[in-house]
C-alpha positions as CSV (number, residue, x, y, z in Angstrom):
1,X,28.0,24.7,-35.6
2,X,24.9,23.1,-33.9
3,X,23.2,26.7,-33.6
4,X,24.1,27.4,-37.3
5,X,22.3,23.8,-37.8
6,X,19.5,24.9,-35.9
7,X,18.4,28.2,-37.5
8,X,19.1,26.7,-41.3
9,X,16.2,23.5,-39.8
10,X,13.9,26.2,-38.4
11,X,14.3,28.3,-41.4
12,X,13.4,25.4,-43.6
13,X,10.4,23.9,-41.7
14,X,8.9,27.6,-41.1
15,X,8.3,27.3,-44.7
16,X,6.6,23.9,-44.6
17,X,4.6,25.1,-41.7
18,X,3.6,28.3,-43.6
19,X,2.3,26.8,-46.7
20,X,-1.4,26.2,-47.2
21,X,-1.1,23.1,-48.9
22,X,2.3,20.8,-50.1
23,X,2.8,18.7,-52.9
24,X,5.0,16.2,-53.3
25,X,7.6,18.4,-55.1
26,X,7.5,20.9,-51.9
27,X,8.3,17.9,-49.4
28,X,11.4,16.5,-51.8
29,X,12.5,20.7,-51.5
30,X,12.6,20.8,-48.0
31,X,14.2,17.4,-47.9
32,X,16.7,19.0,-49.7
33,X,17.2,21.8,-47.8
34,X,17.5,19.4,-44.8
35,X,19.5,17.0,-46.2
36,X,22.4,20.1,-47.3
37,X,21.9,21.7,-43.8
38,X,22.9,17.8,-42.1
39,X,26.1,17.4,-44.2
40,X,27.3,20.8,-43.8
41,X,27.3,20.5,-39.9
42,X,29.1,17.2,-40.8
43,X,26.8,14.6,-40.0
44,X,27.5,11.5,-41.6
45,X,26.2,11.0,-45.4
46,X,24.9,7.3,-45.0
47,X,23.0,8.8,-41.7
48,X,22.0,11.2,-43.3
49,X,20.6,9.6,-46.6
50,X,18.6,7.1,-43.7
51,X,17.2,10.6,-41.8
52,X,15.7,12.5,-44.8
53,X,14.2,9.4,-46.8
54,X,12.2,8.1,-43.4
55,X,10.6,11.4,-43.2
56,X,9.1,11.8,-46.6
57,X,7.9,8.1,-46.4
58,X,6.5,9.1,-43.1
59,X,5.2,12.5,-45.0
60,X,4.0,10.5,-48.2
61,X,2.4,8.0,-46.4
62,X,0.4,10.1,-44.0
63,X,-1.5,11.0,-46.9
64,X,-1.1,14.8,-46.2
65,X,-0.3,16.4,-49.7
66,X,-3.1,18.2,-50.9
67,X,-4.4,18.6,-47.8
68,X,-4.9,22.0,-46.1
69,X,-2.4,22.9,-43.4
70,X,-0.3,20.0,-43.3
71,X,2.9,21.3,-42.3
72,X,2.5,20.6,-38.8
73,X,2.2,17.4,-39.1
74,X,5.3,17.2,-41.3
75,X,7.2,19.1,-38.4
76,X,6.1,17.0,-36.0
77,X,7.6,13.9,-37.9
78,X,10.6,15.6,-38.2
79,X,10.9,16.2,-34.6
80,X,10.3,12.4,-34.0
81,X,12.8,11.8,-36.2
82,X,15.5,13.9,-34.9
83,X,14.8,12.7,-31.5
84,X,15.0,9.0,-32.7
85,X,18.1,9.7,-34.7
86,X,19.1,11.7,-31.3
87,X,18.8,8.3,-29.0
88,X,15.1,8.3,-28.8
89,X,13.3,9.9,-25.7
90,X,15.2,11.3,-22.8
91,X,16.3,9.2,-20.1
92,X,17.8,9.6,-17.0
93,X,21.5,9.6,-16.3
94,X,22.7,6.5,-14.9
95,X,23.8,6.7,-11.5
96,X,26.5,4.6,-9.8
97,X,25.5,3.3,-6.2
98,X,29.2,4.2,-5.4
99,X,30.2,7.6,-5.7
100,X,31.5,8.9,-7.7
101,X,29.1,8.9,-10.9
102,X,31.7,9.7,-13.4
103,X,30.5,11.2,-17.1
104,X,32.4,12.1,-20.0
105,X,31.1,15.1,-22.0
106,X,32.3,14.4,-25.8
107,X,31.9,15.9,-29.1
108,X,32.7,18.3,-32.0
109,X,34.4,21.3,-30.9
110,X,32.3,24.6,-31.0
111,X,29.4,22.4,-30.0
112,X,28.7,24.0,-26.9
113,X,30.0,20.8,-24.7
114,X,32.0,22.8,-21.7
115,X,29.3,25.4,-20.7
116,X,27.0,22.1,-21.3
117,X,29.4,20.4,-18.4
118,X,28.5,23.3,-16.1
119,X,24.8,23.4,-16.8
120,X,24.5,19.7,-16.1
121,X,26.8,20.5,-12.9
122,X,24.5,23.0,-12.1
123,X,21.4,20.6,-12.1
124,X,22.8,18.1,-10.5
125,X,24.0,20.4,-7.6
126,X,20.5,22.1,-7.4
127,X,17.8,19.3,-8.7
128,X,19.7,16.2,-6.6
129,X,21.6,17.9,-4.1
130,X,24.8,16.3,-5.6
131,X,28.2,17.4,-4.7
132,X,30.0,18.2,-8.4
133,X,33.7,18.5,-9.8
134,X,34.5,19.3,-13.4
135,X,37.5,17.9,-15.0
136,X,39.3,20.0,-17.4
137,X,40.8,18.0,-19.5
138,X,40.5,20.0,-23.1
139,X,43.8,20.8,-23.0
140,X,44.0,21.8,-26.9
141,X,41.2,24.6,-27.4
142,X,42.9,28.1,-26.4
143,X,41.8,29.4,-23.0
144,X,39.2,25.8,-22.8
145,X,41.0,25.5,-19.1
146,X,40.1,29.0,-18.7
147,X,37.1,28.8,-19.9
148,X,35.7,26.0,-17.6
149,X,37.2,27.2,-14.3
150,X,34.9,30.3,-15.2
151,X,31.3,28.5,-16.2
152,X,32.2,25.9,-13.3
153,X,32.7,28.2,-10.0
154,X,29.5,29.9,-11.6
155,X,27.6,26.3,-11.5
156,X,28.9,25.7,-7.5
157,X,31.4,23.0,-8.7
158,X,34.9,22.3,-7.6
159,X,36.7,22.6,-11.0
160,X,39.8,20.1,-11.0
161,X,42.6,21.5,-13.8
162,X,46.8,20.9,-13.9
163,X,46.4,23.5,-17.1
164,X,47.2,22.5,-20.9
165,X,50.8,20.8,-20.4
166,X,49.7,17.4,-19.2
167,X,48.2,14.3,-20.6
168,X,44.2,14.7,-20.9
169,X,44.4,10.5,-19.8
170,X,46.9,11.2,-16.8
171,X,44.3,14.5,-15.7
172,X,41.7,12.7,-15.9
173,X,42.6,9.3,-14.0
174,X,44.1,12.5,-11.4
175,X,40.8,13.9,-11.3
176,X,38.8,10.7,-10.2
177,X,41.3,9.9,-7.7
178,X,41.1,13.0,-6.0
179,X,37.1,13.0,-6.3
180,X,37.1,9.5,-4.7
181,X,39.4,11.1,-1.8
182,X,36.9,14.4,-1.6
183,X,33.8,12.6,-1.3
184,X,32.4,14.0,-4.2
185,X,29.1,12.5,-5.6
186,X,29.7,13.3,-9.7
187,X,32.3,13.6,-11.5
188,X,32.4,15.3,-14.9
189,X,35.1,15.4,-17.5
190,X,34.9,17.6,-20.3
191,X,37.4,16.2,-23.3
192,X,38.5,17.6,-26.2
193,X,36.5,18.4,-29.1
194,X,37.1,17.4,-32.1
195,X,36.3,18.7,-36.2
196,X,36.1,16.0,-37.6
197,X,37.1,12.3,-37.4
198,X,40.6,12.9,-35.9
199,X,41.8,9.2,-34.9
200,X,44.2,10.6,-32.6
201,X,41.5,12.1,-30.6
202,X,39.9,9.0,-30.9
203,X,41.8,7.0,-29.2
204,X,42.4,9.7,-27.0
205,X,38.8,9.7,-25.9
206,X,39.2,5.5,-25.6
207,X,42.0,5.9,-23.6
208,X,39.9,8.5,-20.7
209,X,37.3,5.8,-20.9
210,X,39.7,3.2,-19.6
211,X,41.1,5.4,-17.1
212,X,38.1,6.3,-15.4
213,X,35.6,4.1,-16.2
214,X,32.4,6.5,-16.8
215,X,28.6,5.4,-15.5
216,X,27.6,7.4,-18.5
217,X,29.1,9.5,-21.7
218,X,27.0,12.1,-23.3
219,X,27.5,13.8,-26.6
């Protein structure tokens, strides 16, 4: 979904960037190709709306139509306002000074969200020195279990699974236990994904927050 997203923006602000000059009719066009590409990867209308009309008043009040090679400049605030719409600039994850650090990796499924939990295990092992399990707790995604043991032995991590029978809550509140008993430094669980607004998975998601109370949760 997100790379489908990401070649339809790129396609769209290659354009910009490739045009000598815009008007104000060319900046409206790739608003519009913007805006369709946001609400076909699902992203909320209202948030949507908010996104595309900050940039062209950014765009219309930097004075740039007419100008020669402005389409940087309208990439550029773009970018800012993806990042801002994003959470703003990076920041670094929020460590507990009692191990385990314990982060919940949510969001849509087909998003990319388990082989991002074993990339961010994979950091943490080699960049901090950190001591990582993965908890598998997508218990609905055909072969998600699978899937994680595979990208998490890769990453150095000890992967913590009871399969897809059990409650995502119970293995999750399992996994912190036994990564408080192990000494490990980080815990990660990755949860289901999700389509669309499911409020099942919801409170599914609320209910894994209670039970092991993450430091940080990253979508």
């Amino acid at each position: 979904m997100f790379d489908s997203l990401a070649e339809k923006l790129q396609a769209t602000l290659a354009d910009v960037r490739g045009r000598g000059t815009l008007t104000e009719d060319d900046i409206n066009a790739a608003m519009r190709e913007i805006r369709l590409a946001l609400l076909e990867a699902d992203v909320n209308f209202k948030v949507v709306k908010s996104f595309t009309g900050a940039v062209k008043e950014q765009a219309l009040g930097a004075d740039i139509v007419g100008k020669l090679n402005p389409g940087q400049q309208v990439v550029k605030i773009v970018s800012d306002q993806l990042t801002e719409l994003m959470g703003g600039a990076a920041r670094e994850l929020s460590f507990s000074p009692r191990p385990p650090t314990v982060i919940v990796m949510a969001g849509l499924q087909g998003s990319g969200k388990t082989t991002a939990t074993a990339k961010l295990a994979r950091y943490l092992r080699e960049q901090h020195g950190s001591s990582v399990a993965v908890a598998a707790c997508d218990v609905y995604r055909p072969a998600a279990v699978d899937q994680l043991i595979k990208v998490g032995h890769q990453a150095g991590a000890t992967v913590y699974e009871q399969g897809t029978d059990q409650d995502p809550v119970k293995i999750a509140a399992w996994a912190r236990d036994r990564a408080i008993s192990e000494g490990k430094d980080v815990l990660i669980v990755d949860t289901s994904g999700r389509l669309h607004v499911d409020q099942e998975l919801m409170a599914e998601l609320a209910n894994i927050k209670k039970a092991v109370k993450p430091h940080d949760v990253l979508l």
